[in-house]
N, C-alpha and C positions, 0 to 999 in steps of 0.2 A: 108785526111780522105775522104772517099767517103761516100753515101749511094745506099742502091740499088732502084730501081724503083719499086715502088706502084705496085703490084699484079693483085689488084684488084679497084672497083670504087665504092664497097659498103664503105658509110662512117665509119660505126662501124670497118670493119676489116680494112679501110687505117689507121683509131686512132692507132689500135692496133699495127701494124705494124709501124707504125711511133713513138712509145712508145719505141717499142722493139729496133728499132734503135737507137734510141737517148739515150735509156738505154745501147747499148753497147759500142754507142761512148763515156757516162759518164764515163763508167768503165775505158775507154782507160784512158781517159782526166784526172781523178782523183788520177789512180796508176801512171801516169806522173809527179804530183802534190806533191803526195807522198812521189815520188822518190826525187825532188826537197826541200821535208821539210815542206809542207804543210801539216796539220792534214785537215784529211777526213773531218771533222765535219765545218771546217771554211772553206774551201775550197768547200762544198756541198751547205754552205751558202751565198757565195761569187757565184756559180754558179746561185742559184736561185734570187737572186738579180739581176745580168746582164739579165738570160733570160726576168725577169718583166719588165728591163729595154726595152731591145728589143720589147716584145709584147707592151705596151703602142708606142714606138717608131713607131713601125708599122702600132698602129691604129691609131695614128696621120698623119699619109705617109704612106700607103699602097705601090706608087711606088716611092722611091726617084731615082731612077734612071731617074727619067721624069723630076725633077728641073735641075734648070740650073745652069751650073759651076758659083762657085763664081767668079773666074775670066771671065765673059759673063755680068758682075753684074758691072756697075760703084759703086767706091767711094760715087761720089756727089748721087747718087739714092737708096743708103744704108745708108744717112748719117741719123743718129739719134741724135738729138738736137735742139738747138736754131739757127739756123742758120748758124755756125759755117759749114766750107767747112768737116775738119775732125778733126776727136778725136786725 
């Protein structure tokens, strides 16, 4: 799925246009959903849950691509407890 690029730099008409897409790619992602057995109604709620999921996500980590691989990460310096080397 792609989307196309921003038109414009006014923020009212990027909203809008990024509404509109997101509203087409719903359409896709839903009638897919559909076809698999999923009713519109649980499936619309089920979307809107992840995306809240995602925006809190985001505002907690704007970039996660800037942390660093868990494997970059010892064991012993992630350890969480009493002492203990690992869980």
């Amino acid at each position: 799925m792609t989307f196309a690029s921003p038109k414009t730099e006014a923020p009212a008409q990027r909203f809008k246009e990024a509404t509109d897409a997101a509203r087409d790619a719903l359409e896709g992602l839903i009638a897919a959903a559909n076809e698999a057995g999923w009713a519109t109604e649980e499936i619309t709620a089920a979307l809107l849950e992840a995306a809240q999921f995602l925006r809190d996500a985001n505002k907690k980590d704007p970039d996660p691509a800037d942390d660093p691989a868990i494997s970059d990460i010892s064991a012993r310096q992630e350890q969480i407890g009493h002492g203990e080397l690992y869980d």
